[in-house]
VEXPA-409223 format. One line per 4 residues: their letters; for each residue z, x, y of N, C-alpha, C. Coordinates in steps of 0.001 Angstrom, whole numbers. Each point is the difference from the previous one (the first is absolute). Last residue first. Example, Ala and Ser with C-alpha at 12.3 -4.5 7.8 and 13.67 -1.06 7.14 Angstrom:
<sites>
SA = 7080 12850 -2250 60 820 1190 730 -770 1090 ~ -70 290 -5720 0 -890 1190 0 900 1200
</sites>
This chain:
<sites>
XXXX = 82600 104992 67602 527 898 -1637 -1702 -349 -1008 ~ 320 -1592 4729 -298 1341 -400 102 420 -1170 ~ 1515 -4267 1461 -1454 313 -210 -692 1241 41 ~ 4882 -561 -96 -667 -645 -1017 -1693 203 -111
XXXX = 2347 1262 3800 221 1125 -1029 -331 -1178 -1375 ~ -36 -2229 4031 -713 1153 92 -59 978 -1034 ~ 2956 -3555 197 -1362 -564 -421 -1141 815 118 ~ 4506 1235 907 -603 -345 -1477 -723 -154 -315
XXXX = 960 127 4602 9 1144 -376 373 -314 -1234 ~ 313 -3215 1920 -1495 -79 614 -103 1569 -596 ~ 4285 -1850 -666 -1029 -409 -1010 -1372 300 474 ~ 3353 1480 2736 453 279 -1370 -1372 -438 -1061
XXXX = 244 -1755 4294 -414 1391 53 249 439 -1044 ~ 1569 -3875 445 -990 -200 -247 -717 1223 235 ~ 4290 258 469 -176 -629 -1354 -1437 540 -47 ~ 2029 -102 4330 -141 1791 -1051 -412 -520 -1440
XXXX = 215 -3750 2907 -498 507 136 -494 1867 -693 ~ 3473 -2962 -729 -1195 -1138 -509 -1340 835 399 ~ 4604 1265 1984 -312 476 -1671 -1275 -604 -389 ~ 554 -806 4290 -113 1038 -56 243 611 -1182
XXXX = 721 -4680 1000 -1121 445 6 -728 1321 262 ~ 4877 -1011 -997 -653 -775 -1189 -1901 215 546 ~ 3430 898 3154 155 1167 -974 -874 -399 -933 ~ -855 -1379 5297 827 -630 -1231 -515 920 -1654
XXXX = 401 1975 5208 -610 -926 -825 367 -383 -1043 ~ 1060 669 5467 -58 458 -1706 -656 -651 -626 ~ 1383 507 6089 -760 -160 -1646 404 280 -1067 ~ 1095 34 5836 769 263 -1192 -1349 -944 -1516
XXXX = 654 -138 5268 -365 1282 -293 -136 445 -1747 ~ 778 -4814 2082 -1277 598 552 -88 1564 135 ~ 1602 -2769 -4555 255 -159 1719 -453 989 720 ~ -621 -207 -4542 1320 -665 28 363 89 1282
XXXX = -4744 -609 -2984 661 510 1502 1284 -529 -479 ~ -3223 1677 -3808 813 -1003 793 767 65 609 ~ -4692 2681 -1943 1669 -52 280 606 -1197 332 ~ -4651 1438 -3227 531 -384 1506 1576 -240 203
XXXX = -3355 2806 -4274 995 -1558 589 -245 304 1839 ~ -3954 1934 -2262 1283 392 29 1030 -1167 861 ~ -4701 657 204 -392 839 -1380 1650 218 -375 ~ -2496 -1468 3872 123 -1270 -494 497 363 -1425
XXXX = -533 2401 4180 -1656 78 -853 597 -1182 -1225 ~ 3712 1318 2958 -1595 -556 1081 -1233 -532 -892 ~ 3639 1606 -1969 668 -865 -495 -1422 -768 1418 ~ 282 4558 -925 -357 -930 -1068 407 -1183 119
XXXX = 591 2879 3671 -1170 133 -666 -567 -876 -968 ~ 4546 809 598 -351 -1095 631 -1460 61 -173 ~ 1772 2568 -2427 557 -1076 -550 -759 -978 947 ~ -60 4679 1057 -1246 -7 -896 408 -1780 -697
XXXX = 2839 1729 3016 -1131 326 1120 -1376 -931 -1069 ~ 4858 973 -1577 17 -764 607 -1556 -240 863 ~ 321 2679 -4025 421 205 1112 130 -1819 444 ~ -97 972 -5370 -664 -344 951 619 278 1502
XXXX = 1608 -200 -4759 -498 911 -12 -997 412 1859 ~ 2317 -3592 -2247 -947 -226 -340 -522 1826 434 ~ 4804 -1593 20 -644 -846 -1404 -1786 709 163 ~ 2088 1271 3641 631 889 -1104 -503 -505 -837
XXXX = -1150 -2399 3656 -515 1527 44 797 654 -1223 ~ 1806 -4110 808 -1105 217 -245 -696 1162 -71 ~ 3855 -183 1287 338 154 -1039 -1389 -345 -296 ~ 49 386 4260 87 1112 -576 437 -186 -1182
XXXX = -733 -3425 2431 -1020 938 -143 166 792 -736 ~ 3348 -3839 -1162 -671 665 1259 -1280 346 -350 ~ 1479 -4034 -2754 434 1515 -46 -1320 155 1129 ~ 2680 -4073 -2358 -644 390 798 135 1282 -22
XXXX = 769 -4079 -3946 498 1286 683 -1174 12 584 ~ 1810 -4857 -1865 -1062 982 761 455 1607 404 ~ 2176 -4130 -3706 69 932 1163 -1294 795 419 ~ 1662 -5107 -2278 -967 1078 -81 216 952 1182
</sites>
């Protein structure tokens, strides 16, 4: 099983998100957490940052369903 890691900044591209407004979220509990790859260096694992735009995906269906 392969794990992909991805920087900040490919994060910030997948999610649309500054680097400023990710960590923010990730303080308020509302956004993965990174994994240290040593004492300057992070990423995060790719599979919980799709899991995440997912569930934004569907939280925005469920909104427009109960509107329709």
């Amino acid at each position: 099983m392969s794990t992909t890691l991805l920087k900040i900044t490919e994060v910030e591209k997948r999610v649309g998100k500054k680097k400023s407004s990710i960590y923010a979220a990730i303080q308020a509990g509302m956004f993965p957490a990174p994994v240290s790859l040593g004492p300057r260096s992070s990423a995060w694992v790719e599979a919980e940052i799709e899991q995440w735009v997912q569930e934004r995906i569907q939280a925005r269906q469920s909104v427009m369903k109960g509107q329709a």
